[in-house]
N, C-alpha and C positions, 0 to 999 in steps of 0.2 A: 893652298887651296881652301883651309880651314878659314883662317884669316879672310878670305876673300870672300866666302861666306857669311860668317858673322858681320862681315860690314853691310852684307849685304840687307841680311836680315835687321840690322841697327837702322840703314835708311828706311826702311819697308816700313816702320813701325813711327821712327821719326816722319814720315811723309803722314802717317794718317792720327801723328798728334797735329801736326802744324794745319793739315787740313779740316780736322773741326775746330781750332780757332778761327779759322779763313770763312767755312761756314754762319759758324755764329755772327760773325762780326758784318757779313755778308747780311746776314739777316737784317741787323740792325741799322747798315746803309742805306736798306730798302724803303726802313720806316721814316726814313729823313727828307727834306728837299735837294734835288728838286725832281728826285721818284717817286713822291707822293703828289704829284702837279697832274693836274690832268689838263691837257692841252692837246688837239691835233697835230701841231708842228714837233713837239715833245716825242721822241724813242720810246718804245715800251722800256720801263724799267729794269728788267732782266735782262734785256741786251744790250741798255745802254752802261749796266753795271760792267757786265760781260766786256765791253770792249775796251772801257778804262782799267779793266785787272788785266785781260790778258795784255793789253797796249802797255801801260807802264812793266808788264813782268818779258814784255819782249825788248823793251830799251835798257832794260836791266842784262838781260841777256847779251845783247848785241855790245853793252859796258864790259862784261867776263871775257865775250871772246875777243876783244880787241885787246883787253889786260894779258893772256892767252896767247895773243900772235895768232891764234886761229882764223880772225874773221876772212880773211882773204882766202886760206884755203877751203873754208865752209861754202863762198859764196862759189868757187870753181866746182865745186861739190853739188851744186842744186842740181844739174841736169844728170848726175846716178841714176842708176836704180831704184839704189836706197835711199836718196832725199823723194825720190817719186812716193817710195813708199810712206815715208815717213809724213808726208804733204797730204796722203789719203786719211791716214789715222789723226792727222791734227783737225782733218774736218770734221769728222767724224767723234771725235774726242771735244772739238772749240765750239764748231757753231751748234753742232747736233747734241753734244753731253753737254758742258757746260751751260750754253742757255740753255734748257732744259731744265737740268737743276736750277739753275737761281731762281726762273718762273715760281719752279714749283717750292722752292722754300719762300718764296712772295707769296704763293696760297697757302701754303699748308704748314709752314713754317721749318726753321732749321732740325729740329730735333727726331721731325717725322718724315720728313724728305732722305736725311742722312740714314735713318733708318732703315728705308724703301729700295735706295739708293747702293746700299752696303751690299745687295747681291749679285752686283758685277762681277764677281770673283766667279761665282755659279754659273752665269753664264758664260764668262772668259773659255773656263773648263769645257764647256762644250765646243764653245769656237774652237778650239785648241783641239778637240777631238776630229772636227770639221775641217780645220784649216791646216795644222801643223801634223794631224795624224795620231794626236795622241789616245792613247788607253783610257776608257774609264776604269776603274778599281771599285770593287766593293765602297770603301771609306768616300768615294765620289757618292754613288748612291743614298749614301747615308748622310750626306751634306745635302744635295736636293731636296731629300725629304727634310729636313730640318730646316731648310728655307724656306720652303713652301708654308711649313707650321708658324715659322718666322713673320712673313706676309699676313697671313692670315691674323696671329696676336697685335701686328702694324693698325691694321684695319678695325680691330675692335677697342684702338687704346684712347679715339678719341671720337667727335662727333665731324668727321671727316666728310661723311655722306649727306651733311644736313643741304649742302649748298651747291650748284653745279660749279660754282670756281673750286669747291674741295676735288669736287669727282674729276675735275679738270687737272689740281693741282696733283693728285693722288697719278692719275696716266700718263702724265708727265715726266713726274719723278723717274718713272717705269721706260722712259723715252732715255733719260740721261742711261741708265743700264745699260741701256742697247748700245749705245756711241759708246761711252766709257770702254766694256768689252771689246767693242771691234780695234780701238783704238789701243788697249794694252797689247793684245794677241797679233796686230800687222805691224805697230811697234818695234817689238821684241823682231820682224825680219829684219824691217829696214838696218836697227843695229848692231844686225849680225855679221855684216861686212865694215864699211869704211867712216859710218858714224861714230862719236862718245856721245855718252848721255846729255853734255851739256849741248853740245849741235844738234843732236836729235829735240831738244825742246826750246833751241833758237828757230829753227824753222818751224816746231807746232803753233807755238806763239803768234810771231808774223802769220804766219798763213791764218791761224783763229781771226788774228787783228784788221788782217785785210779784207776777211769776208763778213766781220761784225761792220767795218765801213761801209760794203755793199749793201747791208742787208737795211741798215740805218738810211742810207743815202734813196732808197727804194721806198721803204716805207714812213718815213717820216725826213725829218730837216735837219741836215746831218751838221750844217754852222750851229742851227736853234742850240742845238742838243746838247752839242757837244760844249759851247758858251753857257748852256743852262746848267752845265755840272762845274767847271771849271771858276764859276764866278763863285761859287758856295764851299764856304770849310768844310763841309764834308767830302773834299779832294785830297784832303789833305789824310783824314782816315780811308779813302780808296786806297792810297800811297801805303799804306801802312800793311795793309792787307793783300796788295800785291805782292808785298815784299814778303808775305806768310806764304802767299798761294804758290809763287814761282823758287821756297825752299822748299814746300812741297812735293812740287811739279820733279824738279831737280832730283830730290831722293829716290822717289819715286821711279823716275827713271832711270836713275843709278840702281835700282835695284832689280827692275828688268833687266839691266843688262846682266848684274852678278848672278842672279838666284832664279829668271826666267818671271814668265809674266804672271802663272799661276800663284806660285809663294807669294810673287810680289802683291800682287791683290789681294790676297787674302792676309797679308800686312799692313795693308795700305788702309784695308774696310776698320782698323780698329777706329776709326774716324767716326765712326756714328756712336760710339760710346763718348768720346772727347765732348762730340756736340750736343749733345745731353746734357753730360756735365758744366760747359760751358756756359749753355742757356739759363739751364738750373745755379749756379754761383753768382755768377757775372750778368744774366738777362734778366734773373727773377721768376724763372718760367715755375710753372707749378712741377712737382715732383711727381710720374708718371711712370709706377713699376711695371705695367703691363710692357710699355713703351720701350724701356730700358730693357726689362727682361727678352724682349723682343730682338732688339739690338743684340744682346747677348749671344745669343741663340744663331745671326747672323752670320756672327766671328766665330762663335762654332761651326758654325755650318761651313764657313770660307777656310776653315782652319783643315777641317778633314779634306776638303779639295784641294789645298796646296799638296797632300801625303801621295796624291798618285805617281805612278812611276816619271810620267811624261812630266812634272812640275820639275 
């Protein structure tokens, strides 16, 4: 049971170093062609990044469970319960959380999104109270309050409010939260019966993949777009970064299943300190201790939330 624990807690922590590499790098796809194109027939940026991560990290997937012997019984598996459920949280998590965030690290950049983003853990906790019936505790209470102070040091670390694309990008971030939590917390049902972590995000994938093609094919030109990324080297750094986002995705959900969804995010959120640092070594970004110390304060916060009884 020990054992089973510590791994668990080794993926939770593992998902949210791999995830602020996956951010930064995210960032830096954004500033490239051909999402810096502006063209009518062209995807907005953020979903059209969106569809090449999650698309490449779902044929990735769909490679494991054939390696596995799974894929045939995963596919007799979709019309469960719990692929239903699991098909609700990948919305909810793909097209709702994920593009969300990328938008918003395209406004307001990776270091402050991840930041903002970090207190999915806080609100998981309440779903959880809402959904699964759990307890708050004293040590919850005192993680909200240190989120909120969290937010708030978010807000003053930079000149965020100068632009409505900031105040856009800043509500945004705040949009990913809300998917991210529903999606940890209905999650953790679906794999409590007949899914493993790795079919549980073979089906979040696909389903992300299939609704980023609907939503492309609606609003913009779903050949343009996807030929507009596919003819540029930078497919080849998307390739790179999927294969970050979906060891991620992978731990991550290996770790809801060991240690519950609560722990798990608030392992997961060490990801907004990574992308800090990331930015700061490897992007150049200026060094921003309000920012950092903010981040900080996050994963305290996320940290006292994983302590209640129901985590």
């Amino acid at each position: 049971m020990k054992n089973k624990e510590t791994s668990g807690i080794i993926a939770g922590l593992l998902s949210g170093l791999l995830w602020g590499a996956d951010t930064h790098y995210s960032g830096v796809i954004l500033m490239m062609l051909p999402f810096t194109l502006v063209d009518p027939r062209l995807a907005g940026a953020s979903l059209l990044l969106a569809l090449f991560h999650d698309g490449f990290s779902a044929f990735m997937m769909t490679g494991e469970l054939v390696r596995q012997g799974l894929l045939k019984q995963t596919f007799k598996q979709l019309t469960s319960k719990s692929s239903r459920v699991v098909m609700l949280a990948a919305v909810l998590g793909g097209p709702m959380g994920m593009r969300a965030y990328l938008y918003a690290v395209d406004a307001i950049g990776a270091g402050l999104t991840a930041s903002i983003s970090s207190m999915y853990p806080v609100v998981a906790a309440f779903l959880g109270m809402l959904i699964l019936k759990e307890k708050l505790t004293k040590p919850v209470w005192i993680g909200l309050a240190l989120a909120v102070l969290a937010v708030l040091g978010v807000s003053l670390s930079g000149d965020m409010m100068q632009s409505n694309t900031h105040v856009i990008g800043f509500l945004v971030a705040f949009l990913s939260v809300a998917g991210w939590s529903l999606e940890s917390v209905i999650c953790s049902i679906g794999m409590k019966e007949d899914l493993n972590p790795k079919q549980a995000l073979w089906i979040r994938q696909w389903v992300s993949t299939i609704f980023y093609l609907g939503f492309i094919t609606f609003e913009s030109d779903l050949v343009f777009s996807v030929t507009a990324v596919i003819s540029q080297p930078v497919l080849w750094l998307i390739l790179g970064v999927a294969v970050l986002g979906t060891l991620s995705y992978l731990n991550f959900y290996r770790a809801i299943d060991t240690i519950g969804p609560v722990k798990a995010t608030a392992l997961n959120i060490s990801y907004a300190i990574w992308a800090i640092v990331f930015s700061i070594l490897l992007g150049g970004a200026e060094f921003n201790p309000i920012l950092l110390l903010s981040a900080a304060l996050m994963i305290v916060s996320s940290v006292l939330v994983s302590q209640h009884e129901g985590a």
